[in-house]
N, C-alpha and C positions, 0 to 999 in steps of 0.2 A: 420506503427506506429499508434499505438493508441491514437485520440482526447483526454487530458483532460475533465471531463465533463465539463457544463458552470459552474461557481460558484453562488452560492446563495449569495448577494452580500443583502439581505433584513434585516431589523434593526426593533424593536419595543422601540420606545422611550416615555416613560411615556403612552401607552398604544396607540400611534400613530403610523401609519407602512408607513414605510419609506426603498423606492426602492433598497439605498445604503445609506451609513454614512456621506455624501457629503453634509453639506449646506455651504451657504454663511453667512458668515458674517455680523453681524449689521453693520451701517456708511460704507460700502465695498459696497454696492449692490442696494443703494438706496431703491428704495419700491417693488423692483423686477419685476415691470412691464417696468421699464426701458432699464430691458436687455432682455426682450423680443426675440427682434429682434438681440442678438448677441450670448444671450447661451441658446442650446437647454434644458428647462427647465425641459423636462420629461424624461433628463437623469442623474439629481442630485435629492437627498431627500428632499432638499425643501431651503428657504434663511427665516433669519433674518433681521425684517423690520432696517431702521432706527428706531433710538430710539424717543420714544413719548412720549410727555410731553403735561400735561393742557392747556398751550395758546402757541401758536407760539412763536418758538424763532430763533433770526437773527444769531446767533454762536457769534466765537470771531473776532476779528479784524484783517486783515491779517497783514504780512505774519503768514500762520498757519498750513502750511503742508511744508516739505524738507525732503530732502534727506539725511541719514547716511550712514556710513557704514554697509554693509549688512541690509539695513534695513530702517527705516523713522520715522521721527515724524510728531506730530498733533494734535492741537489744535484746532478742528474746533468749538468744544463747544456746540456741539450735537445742531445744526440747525437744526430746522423741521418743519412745516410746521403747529403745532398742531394736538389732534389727532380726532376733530371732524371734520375739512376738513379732514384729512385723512379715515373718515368713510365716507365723500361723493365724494369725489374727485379720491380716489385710491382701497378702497375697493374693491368694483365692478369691478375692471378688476383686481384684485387679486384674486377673487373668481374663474374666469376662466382662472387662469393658469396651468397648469396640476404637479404640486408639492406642500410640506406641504409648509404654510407662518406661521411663529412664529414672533408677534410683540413683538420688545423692547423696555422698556416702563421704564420712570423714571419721579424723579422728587425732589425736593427741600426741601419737606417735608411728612411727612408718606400720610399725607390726597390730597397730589397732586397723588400720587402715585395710591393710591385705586379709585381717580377719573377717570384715565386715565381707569383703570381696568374696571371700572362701567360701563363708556361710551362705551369699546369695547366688554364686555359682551351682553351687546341687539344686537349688530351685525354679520353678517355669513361669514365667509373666513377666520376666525384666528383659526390657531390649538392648539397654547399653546401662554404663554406669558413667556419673557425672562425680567425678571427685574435688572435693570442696578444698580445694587450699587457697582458699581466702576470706575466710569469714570474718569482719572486723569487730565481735563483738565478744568474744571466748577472749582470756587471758593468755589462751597458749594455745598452741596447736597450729591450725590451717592458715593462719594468720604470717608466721614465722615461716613458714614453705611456701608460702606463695610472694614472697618478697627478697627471696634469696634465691637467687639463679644456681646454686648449686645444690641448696638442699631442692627445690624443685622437681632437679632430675635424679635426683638419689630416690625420692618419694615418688616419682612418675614410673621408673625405670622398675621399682620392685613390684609397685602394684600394677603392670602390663605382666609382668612374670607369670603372675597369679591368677590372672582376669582370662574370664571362658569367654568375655563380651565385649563387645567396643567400648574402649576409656576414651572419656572426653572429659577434659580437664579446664576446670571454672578457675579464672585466671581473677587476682587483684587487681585492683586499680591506683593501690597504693605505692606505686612505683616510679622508680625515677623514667624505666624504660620499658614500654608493655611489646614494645617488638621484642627486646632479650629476653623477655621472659618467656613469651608465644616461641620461638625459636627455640628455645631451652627444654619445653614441654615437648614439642616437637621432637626434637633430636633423642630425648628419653624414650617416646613410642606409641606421644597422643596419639590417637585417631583422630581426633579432632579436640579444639577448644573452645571454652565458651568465655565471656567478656562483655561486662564488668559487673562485679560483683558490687556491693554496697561502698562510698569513699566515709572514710573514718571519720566521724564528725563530732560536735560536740552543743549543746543549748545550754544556756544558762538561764533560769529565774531572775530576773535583774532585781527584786522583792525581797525573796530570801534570799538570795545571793549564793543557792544552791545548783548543780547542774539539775536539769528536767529528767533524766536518766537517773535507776539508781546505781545502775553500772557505770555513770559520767559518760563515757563517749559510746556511740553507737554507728549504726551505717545509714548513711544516707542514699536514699533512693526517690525516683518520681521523676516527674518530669524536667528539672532542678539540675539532675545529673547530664539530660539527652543529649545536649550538644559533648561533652567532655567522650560522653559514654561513643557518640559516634565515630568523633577521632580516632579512637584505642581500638576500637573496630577495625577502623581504614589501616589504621599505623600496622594493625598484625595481620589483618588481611597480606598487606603487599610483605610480612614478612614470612610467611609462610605457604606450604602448599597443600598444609589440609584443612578440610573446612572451618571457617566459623562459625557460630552459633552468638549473635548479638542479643545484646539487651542493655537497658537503663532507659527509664522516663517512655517507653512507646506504650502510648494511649489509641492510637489514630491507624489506619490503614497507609495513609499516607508515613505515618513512622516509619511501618515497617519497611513499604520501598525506601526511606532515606538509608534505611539498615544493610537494605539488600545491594543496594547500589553501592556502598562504600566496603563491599565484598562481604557481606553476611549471608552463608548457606541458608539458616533458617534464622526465629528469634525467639525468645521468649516474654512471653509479659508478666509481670511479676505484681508491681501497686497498685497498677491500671485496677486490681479485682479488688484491692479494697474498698473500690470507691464503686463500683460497678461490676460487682459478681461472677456478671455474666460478658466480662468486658472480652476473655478468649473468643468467645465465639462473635460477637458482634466485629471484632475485630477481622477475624477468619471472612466473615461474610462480606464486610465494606471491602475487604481486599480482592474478594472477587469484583465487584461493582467497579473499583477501579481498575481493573486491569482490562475491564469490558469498555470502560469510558476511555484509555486511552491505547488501546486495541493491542495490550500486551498479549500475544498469543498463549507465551508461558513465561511460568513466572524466573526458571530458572536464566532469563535472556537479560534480567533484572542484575542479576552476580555482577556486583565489580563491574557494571556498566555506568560506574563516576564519570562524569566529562572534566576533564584537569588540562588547561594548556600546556603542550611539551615543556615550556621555558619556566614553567613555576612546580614542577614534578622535584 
């Protein structure tokens, strides 16, 4: 019987080459020097930092992470650590990991945004930046640009001014229309975007008759989200012409080809790791397996290879 060859499992993202389609997740993965010691890092295409903002921020108040069906909320409110400790304190052993780091970066107002940018352009170890305007768990900020197709491109348009690196812009899902909005980032000067971010949700104690949140609503993510999340995918796939970067609810190797086929460049997995650690890499590896089982040569023949009848397009 004849070996399968091995598959070409290699990606070019925004002019970046990348092993396989496989990163981690922003808020999932910490600064990636963390897991280090639990996922072989030179066998994924690389993680998204936590997201980075101007001065240190504490998050919100607990309780801010639980459990749903299929799935979880959170509200943690983008704690971090700021990101000029993050240029002295974590850089440097992010420089010698052996995969791409893409930091996530937001902030409250356009000019917090381009500062973070500014500060992390003089520095060496970031390969692109993922700008967050869509968090649903902050009172202000990334939330309000990323559900308004104008402030959007005002907030996309200034921070490409600034940026020495490829911006790729993490899109909401709280929207009436995620093609005008992909569209919108687009036409500003993405390079590319990424899709979906957490959908706005809410639990309630039915006992105390409290929400489970101390923030009350939070975002929901997990596998809960993946059908919704694959849609907004496809929908801004066919609306644009730079790449995507998928994610929500992918657990499975087979996720990621549903990701890849409904036009997703690469993806990211984000909850999959709370539950399973080391779920990047297992994931990275069964995608090989199946790409050997049904003799995808390479992975990028995967893109926007949906089959749709003419009469239902």
């Amino acid at each position: 019987m004849t070996r399968s060859p091995e598959p070409n499992l290699g990606i070019t993202l925004c002019g970046i080459n990348l092993r396989n389609p496989i990163l981690a997740a922003s808020g999932t993965f910490g600064y990636g020097v963390e897991f280090e010691d639990v996922v072989s890092l030179k066998k994924i295409g690389g993680f998204v930092t936590k997201g980075l903002s101007r001065e240190p921020m504490a998050g919100n108040a607990p309780p801010r992470l639980i459990e749903t069906a299929a799935g979880m909320l959170n509200a943690i409110g983008l704690q971090n650590l700021g990101v000029v400790a993050f240029v002295q304190e974590k850089l440097p052993a992010i420089r010698n990991l052996p995969c791409v780091a893409i930091a996530n970066i937001f902030g409250y107002t356009i000019a917090d945004y381009c500062a973070v940018v500014q500060i992390l352009n003089a520095a060496e170890g970031i390969s692109a930046y993922e700008l967050n305007a869509s968090c649903p768990n902050t009172h202000t900020g990334g939330m309000i640009f990323g559900t308004n197709a104008n402030l959007l491109v005002e907030l996309v348009a200034n921070v490409k001014s600034v940026s020495r690196r490829p911006l790729i812009v993490k899109l909401s899902p709280n929207v009436t229309s995620i093609a005008e909005m992909a569209r919108a980032a687009e036409e500003a000067g993405a390079d590319a975007i990424s899709l979906v971010n957490t959908f706005l949700s809410l639990s309630i104690d039915a006992e105390s008759r409290r929400p489970r949140l101390a923030n009350v609503t939070g975002g929901l993510s997990g596998p809960a989200i993946k059908p919704i999340a694959l849609r907004m995918v496809w929908e801004a796939a066919r609306a644009v012409s730079i790449p995507v970067i998928g994610m929500g609810g992918i657990a499975t190797a087979e996720d990621v080809v549903e990701f890849l086929l409904a036009g997703a460049t690469a993806v990211q997995i984000g909850t999959a790791s709370y539950a399973d650690p080391r779920a990047v890499e297992r994931i990275a590896r069964d995608l090989r397996g199946w790409c050997v089982r049904n003799d995808v040569e390479k992975i990028t023949d995967l893109i926007g290879a949906i089959k749709i009848d003419p009469d239902v397009q």
